[in-house]
C-alpha positions in Angstrom: 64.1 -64.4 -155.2 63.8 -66.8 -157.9 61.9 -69.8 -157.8 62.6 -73.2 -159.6 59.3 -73.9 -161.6 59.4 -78.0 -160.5 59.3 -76.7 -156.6 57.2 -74.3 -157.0 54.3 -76.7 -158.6 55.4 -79.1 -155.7 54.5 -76.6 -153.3 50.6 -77.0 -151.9 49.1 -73.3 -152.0 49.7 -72.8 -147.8 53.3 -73.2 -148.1 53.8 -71.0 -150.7 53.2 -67.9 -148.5 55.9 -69.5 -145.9 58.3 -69.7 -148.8 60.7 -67.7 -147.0 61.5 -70.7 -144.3 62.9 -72.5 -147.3 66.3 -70.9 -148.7 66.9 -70.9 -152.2 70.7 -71.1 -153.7 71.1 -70.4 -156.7 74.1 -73.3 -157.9 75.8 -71.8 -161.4 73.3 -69.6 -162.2 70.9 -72.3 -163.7 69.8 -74.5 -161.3 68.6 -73.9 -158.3 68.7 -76.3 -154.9 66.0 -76.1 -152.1 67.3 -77.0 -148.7 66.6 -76.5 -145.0 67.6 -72.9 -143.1 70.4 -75.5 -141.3 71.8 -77.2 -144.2 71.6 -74.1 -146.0 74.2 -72.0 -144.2 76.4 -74.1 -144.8 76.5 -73.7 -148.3 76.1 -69.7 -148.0 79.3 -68.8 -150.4 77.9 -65.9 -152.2 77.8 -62.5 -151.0 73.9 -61.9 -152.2 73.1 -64.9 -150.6 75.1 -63.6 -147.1 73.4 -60.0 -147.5 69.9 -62.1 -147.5 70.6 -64.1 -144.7 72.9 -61.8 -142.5 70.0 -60.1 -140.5 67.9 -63.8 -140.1 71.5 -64.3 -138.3 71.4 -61.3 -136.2 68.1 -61.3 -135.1 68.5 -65.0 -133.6 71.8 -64.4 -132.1 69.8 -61.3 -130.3 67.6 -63.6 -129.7 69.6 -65.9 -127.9 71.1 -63.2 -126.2 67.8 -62.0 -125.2 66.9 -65.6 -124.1 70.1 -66.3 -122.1 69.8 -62.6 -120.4 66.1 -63.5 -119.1 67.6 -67.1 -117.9 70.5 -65.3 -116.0 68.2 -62.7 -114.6 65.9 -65.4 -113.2 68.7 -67.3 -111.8 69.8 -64.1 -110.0 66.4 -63.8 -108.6 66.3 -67.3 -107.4 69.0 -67.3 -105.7 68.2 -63.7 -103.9 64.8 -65.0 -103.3 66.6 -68.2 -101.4 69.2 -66.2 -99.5 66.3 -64.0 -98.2 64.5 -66.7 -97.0 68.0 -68.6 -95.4 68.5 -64.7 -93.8 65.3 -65.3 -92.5 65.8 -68.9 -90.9 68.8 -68.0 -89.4 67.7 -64.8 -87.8 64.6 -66.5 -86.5 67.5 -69.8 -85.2 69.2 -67.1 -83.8 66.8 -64.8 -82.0 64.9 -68.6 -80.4 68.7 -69.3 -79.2 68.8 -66.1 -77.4 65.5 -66.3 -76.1 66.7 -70.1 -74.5 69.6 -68.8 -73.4 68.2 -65.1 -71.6 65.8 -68.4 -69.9 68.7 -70.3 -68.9 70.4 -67.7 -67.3 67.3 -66.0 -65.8 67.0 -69.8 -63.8 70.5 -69.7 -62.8 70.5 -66.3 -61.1 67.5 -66.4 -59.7 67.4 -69.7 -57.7 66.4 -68.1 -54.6 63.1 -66.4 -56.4 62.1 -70.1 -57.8 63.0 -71.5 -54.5 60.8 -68.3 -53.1 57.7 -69.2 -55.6 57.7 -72.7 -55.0 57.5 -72.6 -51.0 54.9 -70.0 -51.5 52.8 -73.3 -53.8 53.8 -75.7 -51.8 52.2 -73.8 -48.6 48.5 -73.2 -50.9 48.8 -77.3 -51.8 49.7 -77.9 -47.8 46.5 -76.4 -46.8 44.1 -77.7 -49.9 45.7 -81.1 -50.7 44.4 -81.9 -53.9 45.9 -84.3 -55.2 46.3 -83.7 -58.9 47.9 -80.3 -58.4 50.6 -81.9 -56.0 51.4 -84.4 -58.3 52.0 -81.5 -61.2 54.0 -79.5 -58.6 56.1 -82.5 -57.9 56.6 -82.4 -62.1 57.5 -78.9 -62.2 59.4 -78.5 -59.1 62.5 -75.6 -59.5 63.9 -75.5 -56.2 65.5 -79.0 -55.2 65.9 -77.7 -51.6 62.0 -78.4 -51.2 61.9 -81.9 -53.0 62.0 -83.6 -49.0 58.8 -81.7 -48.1 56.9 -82.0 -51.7 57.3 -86.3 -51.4 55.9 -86.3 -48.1 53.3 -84.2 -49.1 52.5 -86.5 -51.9 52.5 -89.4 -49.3 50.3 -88.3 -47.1 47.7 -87.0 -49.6 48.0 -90.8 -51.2 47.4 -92.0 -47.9 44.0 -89.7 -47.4 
């Protein structure tokens, strides 16, 4: 490549070595114009000047191509990564909903078992009438048929 004399001298000793950023077209064979890679393509008309250039084109279209392939490939796994983690959530949701629910009906049909566990509790707080635990019994009670006794027991262990 040539190299006008008067830019050359211009040139500190460094940027000579990186004298390939700057593009040199050559204007009617005499004179010769330093510009920028950018305003230099512009102004690429000749084919030598294409040839020289045409792979410094390629390799940054491949690249951008390159670039835009590891951006779309991260997206990808973001978006996976997300979905896995919603998947997640909702099969946790899910399974906690069934548990409530297998609890719910459990209560339901078995009214006459909590009915059954409660009279056997309030019988142990009849006989040692501490006062705390009837109290918490009253909280907890499950069997509504039994609410009568537990208040009277409560009232006479407040009156003791």
């Amino acid at each position: 490549m040539l190299r006008h004399p008067a830019i050359a001298r211009q040139m500190p000793t460094v940027r000579r070595c990186c004298f390939a950023a700057t593009i040199l077209v050559a204007v009617s064979c005499t004179a010769l114009v330093c510009a920028t890679p950018r305003l230099a393509e512009a102004s690429l008309t000749t084919p030598a000047a294409q040839a020289i250039h045409a792979p410094m084109r390629e390799e940054h279209r491949q690249e951008d191509e390159r670039r835009a392939k590891a951006e779309a490939e991260r997206l990808r796994l973001e978006r996976e990564a997300a979905l896995k983690v919603q998947e997640e959530r909702l099969k946790l949701e899910h399974e906690a909903a069934l548990k409530a629910q297998a609890k719910a009906q459990s209560a339901l049909a078995s009214p006459e078992r909590a009915c059954k566990r409660n009279d056997e509790r309030l019988a142990r707080l009849r006989a040692s009438r501490v006062r705390d635990e009837v109290f918490k019994f009253e909280r907890e009670l499950a069997c509504e048929r039994l609410r009568p006794q537990v208040l009277r027991l409560r009232e006479s262990v407040d009156s003791d």
